[in-house]
VMD Tcl script that draws the C-alpha trace (Angstrom):
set ca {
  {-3.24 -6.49 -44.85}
  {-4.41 -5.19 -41.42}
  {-2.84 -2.96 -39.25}
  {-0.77 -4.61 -36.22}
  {-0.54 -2.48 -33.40}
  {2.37 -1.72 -30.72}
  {0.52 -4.26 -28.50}
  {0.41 -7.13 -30.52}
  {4.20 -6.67 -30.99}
  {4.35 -7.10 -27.13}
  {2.53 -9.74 -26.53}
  {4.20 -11.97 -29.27}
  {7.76 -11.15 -27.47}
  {5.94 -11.72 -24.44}
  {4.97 -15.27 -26.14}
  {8.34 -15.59 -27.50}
  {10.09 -14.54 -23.86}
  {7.98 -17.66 -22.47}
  {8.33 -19.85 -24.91}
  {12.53 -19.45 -24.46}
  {11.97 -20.61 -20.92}
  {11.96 -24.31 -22.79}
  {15.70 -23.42 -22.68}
  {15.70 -22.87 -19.53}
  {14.17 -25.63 -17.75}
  {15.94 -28.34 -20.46}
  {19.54 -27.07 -19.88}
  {18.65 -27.82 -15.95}
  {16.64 -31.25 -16.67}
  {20.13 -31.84 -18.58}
  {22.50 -31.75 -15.05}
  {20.83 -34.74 -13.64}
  {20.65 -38.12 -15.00}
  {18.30 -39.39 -17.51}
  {14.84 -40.39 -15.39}
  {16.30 -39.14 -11.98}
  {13.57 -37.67 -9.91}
  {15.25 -33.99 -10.06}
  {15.12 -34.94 -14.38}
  {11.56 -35.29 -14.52}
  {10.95 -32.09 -12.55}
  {12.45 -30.18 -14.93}
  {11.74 -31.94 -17.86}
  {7.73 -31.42 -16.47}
  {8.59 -27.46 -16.78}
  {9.71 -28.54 -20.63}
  {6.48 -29.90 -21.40}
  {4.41 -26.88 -19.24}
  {5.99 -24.23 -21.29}
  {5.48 -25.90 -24.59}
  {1.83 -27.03 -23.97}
  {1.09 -23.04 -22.74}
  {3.10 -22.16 -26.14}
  {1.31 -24.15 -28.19}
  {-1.79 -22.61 -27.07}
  {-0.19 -19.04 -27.35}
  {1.13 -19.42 -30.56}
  {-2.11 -19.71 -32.13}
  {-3.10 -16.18 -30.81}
  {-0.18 -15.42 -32.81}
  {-1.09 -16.28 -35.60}
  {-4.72 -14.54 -34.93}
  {-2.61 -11.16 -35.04}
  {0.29 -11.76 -37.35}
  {0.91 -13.05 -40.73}
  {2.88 -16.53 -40.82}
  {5.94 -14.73 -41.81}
  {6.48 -12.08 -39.41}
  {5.44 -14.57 -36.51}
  {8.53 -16.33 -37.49}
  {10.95 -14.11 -37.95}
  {9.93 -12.70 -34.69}
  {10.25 -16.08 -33.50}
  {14.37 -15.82 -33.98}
  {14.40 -13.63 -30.86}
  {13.79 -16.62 -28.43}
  {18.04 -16.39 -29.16}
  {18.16 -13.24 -27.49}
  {16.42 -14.64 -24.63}
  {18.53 -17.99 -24.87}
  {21.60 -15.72 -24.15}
  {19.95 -13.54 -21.28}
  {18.89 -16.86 -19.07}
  {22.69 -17.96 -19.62}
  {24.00 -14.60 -18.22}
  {21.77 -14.39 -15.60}
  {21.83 -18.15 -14.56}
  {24.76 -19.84 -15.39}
  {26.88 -17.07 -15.73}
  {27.55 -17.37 -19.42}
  {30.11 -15.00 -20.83}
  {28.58 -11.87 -23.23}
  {30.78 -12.61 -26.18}
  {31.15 -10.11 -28.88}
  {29.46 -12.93 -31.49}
  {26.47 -13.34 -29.28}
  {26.32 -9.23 -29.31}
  {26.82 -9.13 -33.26}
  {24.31 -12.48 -33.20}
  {21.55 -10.47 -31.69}
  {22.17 -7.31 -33.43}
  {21.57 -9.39 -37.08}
  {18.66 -11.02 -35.48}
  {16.88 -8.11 -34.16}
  {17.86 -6.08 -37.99}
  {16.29 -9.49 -39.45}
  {13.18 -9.02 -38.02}
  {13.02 -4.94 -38.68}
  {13.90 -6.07 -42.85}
  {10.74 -8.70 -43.00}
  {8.87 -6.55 -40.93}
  {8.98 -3.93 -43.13}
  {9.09 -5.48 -45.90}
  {5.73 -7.02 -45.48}
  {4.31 -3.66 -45.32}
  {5.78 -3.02 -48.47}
  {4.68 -5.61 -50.65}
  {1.17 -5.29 -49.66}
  {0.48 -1.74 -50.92}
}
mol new
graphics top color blue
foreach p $ca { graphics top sphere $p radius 0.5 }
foreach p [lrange $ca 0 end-1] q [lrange $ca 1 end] { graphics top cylinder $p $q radius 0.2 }
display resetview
């Protein structure tokens, strides 16, 4: 197995942090009606992010084995909950807190795990 550096970790939560933005722009395509001009805008964001993701996803896979890619992937949660804070003013609730906790100690377990197995 070869070695994964700090920087790969960042740019596949950098990936990951983009790719949550399909969120973003569906849960705003979803306040107007189906078609509406102001529903195609956003929906056009949908498909933007996703076609950029696609792309970006396949670098993943370049640096990371299949399994840590996705359990990293489980993360795009995190950032699910930080666009509802900071957009629609979403509550912090102490499940989304203990949510995030067992998704960030997910990822640490396969993580390391992987290193593990391969010695």
């Amino acid at each position: 197995m070869k070695k994964v550096k700090i920087k790969n970790y960042l740019f596949i939560h950098i990936v990951f942090f983009w790719y949550s933005g399909v969120g973003f722009f569906s849960k705003n395509a979803a306040a107007y009606k189906f078609l509406s001009l102001n529903f195609i805008k956003w929906y056009m964001g949908v498909i933007v992010v996703m076609g950029v993701y696609a792309i970006l996803w396949q670098q993943v896979l370049k640096r990371f084995s299949l399994t840590i890619a996705y359990a990293n992937k489980s993360i795009v949660m995190m950032w699910s909950v930080f666009w509802g804070i900071l957009f629609w003013q979403e509550k912090i609730t102490v499940g989304k807190i203990a949510g995030t906790l067992f998704i960030i100690i997910g990822i640490i377990f396969v993580a390391n795990g992987e290193k593990n197995e391969f010695k």
